[in-house]
BADOTOR-466539 format. One line per 8 residues: number of its first residue (from 1); their letters; for each residue x, z negated, y of C-alpha. Coordinates in Angstrom, 2 decimals. Layout:
BADOTOR-466539
NUM	a	X/Z/Y; ...
This chain:
BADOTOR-466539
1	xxxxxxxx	57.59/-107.69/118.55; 57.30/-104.48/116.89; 59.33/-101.01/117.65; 57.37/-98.30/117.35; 58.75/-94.28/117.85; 57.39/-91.61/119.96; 55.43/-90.31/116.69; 53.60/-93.86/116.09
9	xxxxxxxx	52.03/-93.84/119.93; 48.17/-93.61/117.73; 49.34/-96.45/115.39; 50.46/-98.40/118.58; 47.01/-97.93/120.16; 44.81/-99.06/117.02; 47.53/-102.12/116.08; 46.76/-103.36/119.99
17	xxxxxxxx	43.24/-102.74/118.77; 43.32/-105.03/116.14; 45.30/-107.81/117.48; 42.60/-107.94/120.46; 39.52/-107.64/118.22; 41.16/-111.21/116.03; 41.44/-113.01/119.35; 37.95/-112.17/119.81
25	xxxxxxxx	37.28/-113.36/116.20; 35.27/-109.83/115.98; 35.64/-109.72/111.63; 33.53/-106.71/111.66; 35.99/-104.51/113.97; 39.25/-106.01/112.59; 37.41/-104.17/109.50; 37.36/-100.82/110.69
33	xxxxxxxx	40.26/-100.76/112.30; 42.34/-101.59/109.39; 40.87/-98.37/107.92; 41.52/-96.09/110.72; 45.15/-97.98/110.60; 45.19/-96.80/107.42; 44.10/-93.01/107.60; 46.26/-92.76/110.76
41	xxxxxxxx	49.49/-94.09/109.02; 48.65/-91.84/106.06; 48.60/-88.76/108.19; 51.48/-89.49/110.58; 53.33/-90.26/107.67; 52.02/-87.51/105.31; 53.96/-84.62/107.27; 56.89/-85.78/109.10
49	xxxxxxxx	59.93/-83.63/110.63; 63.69/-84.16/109.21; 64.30/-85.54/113.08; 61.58/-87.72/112.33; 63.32/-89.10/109.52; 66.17/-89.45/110.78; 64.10/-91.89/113.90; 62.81/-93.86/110.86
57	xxxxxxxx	66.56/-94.29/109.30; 67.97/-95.84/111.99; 64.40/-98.15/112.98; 65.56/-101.68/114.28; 62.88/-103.02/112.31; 64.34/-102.03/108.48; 65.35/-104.18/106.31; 69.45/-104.75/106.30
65	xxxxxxxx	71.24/-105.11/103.68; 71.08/-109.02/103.96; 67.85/-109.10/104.00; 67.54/-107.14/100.28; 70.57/-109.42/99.10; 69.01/-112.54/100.41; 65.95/-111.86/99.01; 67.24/-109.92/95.69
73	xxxxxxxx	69.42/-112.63/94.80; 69.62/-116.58/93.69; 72.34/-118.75/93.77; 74.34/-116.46/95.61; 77.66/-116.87/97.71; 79.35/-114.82/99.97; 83.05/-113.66/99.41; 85.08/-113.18/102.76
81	xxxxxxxx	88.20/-111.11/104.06; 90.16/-108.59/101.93; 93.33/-110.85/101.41; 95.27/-108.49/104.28; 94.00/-108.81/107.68; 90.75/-110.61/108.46; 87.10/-110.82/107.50; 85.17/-107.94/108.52
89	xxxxxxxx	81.67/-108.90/109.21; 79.92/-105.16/109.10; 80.86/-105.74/105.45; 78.82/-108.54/103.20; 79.74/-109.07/99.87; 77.36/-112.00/97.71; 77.59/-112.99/94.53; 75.00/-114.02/92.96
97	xxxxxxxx	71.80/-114.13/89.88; 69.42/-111.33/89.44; 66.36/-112.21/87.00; 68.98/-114.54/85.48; 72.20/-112.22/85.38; 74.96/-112.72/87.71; 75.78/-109.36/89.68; 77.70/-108.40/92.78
105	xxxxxxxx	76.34/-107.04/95.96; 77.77/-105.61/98.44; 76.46/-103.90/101.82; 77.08/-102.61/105.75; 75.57/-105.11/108.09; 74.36/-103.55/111.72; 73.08/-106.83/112.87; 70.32/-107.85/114.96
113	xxxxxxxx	70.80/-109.19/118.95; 72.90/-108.56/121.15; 75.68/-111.48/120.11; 74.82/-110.32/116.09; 75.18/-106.57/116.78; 78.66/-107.17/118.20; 79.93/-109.62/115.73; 78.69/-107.06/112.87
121	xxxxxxxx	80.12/-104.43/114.67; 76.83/-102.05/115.18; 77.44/-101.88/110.81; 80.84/-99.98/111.34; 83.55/-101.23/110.01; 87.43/-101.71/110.18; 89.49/-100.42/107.04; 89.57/-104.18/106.14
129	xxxxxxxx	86.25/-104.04/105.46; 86.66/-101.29/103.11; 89.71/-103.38/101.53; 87.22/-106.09/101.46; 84.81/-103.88/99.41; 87.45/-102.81/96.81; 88.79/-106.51/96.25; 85.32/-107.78/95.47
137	xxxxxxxx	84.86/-104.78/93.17; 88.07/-105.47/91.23; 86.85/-108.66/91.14; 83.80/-107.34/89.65; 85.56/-105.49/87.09; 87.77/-108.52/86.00; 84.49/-110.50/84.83; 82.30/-107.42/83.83
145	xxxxxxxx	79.64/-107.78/86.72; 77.15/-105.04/88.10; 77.93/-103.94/91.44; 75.45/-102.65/93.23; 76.29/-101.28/97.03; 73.88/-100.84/99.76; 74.71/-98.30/102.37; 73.80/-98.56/106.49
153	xxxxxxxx	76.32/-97.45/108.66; 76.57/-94.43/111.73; 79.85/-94.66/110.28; 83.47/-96.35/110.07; 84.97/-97.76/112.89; 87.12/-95.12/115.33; 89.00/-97.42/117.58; 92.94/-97.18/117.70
161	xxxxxxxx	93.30/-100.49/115.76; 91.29/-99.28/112.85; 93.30/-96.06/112.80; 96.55/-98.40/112.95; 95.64/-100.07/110.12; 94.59/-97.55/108.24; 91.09/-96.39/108.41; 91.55/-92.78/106.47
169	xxxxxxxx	93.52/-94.68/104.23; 91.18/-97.32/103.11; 88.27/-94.92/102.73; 89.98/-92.17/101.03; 91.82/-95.34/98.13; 88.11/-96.78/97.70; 86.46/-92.91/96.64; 89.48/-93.08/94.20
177	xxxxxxxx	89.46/-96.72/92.92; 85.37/-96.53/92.61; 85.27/-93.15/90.87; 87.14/-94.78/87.90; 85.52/-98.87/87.99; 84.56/-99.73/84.58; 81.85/-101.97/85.73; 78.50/-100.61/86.38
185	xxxxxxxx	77.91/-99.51/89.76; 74.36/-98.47/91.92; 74.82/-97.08/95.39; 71.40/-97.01/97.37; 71.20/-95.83/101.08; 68.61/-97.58/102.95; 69.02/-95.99/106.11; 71.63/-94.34/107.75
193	xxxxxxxx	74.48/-93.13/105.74; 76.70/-91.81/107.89; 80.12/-89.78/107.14; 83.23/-91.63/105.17; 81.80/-94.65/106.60; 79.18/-94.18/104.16; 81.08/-92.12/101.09; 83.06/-95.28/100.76
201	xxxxxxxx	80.46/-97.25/99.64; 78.97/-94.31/97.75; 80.43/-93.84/94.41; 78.82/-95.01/91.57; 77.20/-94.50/88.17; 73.88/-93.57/89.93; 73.34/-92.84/93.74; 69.54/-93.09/94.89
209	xxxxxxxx	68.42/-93.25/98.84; 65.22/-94.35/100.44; 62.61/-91.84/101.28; 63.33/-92.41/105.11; 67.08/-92.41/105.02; 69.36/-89.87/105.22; 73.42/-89.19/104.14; 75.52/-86.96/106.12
217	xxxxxxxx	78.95/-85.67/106.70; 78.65/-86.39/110.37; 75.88/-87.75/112.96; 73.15/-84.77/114.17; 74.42/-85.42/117.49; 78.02/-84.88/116.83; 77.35/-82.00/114.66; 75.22/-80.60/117.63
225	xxxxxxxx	78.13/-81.15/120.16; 80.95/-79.26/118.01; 78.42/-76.28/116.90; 76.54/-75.76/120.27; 78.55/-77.71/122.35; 75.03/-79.90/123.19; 74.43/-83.27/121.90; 70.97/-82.85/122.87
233	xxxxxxxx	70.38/-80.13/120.21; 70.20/-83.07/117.07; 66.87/-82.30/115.98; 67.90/-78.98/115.73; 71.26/-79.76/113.76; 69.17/-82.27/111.77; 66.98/-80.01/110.20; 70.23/-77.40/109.56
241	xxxxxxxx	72.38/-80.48/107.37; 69.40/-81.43/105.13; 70.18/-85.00/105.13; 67.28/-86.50/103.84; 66.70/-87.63/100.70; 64.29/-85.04/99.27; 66.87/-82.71/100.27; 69.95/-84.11/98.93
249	xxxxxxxx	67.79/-84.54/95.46; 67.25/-81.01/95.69; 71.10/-80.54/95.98; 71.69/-82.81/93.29; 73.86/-84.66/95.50; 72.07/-87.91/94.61; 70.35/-89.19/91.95; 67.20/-90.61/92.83
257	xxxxxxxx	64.70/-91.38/95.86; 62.90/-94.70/96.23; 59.75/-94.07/97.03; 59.16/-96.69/100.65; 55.77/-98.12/101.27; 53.32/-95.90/102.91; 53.88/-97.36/106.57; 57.92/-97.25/106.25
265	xxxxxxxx	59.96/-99.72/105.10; 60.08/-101.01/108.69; 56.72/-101.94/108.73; 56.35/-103.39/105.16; 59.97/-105.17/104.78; 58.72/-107.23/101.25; 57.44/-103.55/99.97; 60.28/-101.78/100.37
273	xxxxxxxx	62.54/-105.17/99.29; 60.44/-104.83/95.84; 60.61/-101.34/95.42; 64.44/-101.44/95.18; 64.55/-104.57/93.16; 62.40/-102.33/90.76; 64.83/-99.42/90.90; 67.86/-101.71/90.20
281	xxxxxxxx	66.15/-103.65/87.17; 65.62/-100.02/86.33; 68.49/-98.58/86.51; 70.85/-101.48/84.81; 68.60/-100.69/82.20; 69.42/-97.38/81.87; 73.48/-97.99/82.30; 73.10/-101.20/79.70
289	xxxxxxxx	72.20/-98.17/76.92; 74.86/-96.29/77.84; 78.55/-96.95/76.52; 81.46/-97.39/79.01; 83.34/-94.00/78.31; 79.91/-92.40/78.30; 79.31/-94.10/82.06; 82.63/-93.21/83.29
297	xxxxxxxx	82.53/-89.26/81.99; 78.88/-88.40/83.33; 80.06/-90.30/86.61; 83.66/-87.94/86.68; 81.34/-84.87/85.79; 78.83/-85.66/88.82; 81.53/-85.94/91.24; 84.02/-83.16/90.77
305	xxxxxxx	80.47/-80.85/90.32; 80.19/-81.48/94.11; 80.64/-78.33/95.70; 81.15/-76.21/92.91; 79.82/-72.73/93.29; 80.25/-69.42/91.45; 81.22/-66.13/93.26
């Protein structure tokens, strides 16, 4: 059954519309609705707040990052545990062929149910996980293989055990290890990118997000609790971060926006599936032209520019 947000009450109303006019086999109204589906979706979705935004990032209904792997790839196999610890299941890592060439993918996992959502870990994970992600990447490098990440998390793990282990740690060793992999790396958010949690999946030759997600330092709410001491101010501390995509494209803190289908990438899961299958076919494109020293220097320069500023 579908989710929809306080914004979509109108699209609500005309899909129960719809699905009563096809019991009633009426062809003629199923007609029109479609088209006022269609002109309301357009609007709603024509002018929409950072808050709202931020609503669609974290939708139920998107697409995880299995769902683009399983879908992306054939032949593929998943590659468990970091060698350490354990196997950290908020982190999936397949290998597998893209339009014939074997790549590496890699994403945060929220889950779906109850019993998923647990096991996954709501998509934060443990600094295994993040061991887990630099292991496969090594791998990667070893046998020359595309890597290409896929970001969804509210962010890493904060329990005591994680700490114990190592959390900072792990984070902080994969922004160094990925900011100097020889392979060929694409990080794309496709919905919430929150904090380190995020960052450490984040480094790469080109960085793009969806047009409904949004990268941040911290969550809205717990940027609203340590500025104004209210958690209930986040739409106000959303619009104040500029963590959506146009506006981190604006910043030049990422590379490129994927442009979702018109009704949200949680209402048209194989658009928005084939829209970054397109960017990545794309983009290898572009990195396959480059040289490896030419890769590694404009990724170096588009890091340490990040928060550079002239007095």
């Amino acid at each position: 059954m579908a989710t929809y947000l306080e914004f979509e009450k109108s699209i609500k109303q005309i899909d129960e519309e719809i699905s009563t006019a096809k019991i009633k086999d009426d062809k003629a109204a199923v007609e029109i609705l479609q088209k006022n589906l269609e002109k309301e979706v357009s609007k709603t979705y024509k002018n929409l707040s950072e808050y709202q935004k931020l609503q669609l990032a974290r939708h139920p209904d998107r697409p995880y990052a299995i769902d683009y792997m399983r879908s992306l790839l054939n032949n593929y196999y998943e590659i468990h545990g970091d060698r350490t610890f354990r196997d950290d299941a908020s982190i999936v890592c397949y290998v597998g062929s893209f339009l014939g060439r074997r790549i590496v993918m890699i994403g945060e996992q929220k889950g779906r149910g109850t019993k998923n959502k647990i096991r996954r870990n709501f998509g934060m994970p443990h600094p295994e996980g993040y061991r887990k992600v630099l292991r496969v990447c090594k791998l990667a490098e070893k046998f020359s293989l595309p890597v290409v990440f896929f970001v969804d998390t509210p962010g890493a793990y904060p329990g005591i055990g994680a700490e114990e282990r190592g959390q900072s740690e792990a984070i902080a060793r994969n922004l160094y290890e990925l900011s100097s992999l020889k392979t060929k790396t694409i990080s794309i958010i496709i919905g919430e990118g929150g904090s380190g949690g995020a960052l450490a999946l984040g480094v790469a030759d080109r960085v793009a997000m969806m047009k409904y997600s949004v990268f941040s330092v911290i969550s809205p709410e717990g940027c609203a609790a340590i500025l104004w001491n209210d958690p209930a101010k986040q739409e106000s501390a959303t619009k104040a971060m500029r963590i959506t995509a146009d506006d981190l494209k604006s910043l030049k803190l990422i590379d490129d926006v994927i442009e979702e289908p018109t009704m949200g990438a949680h209402r048209d899961k194989d658009g928005a599936i084939m829209a970054v299958g397109d960017y990545i076919i794309q983009t290898l494109k572009l990195l396959d032209d480059m040289y490896e020293d030419e890769r590694q220097e404009i990724r170096y320069n588009k890091i340490i520019s990040i928060g550079a500023y002239q007095e």
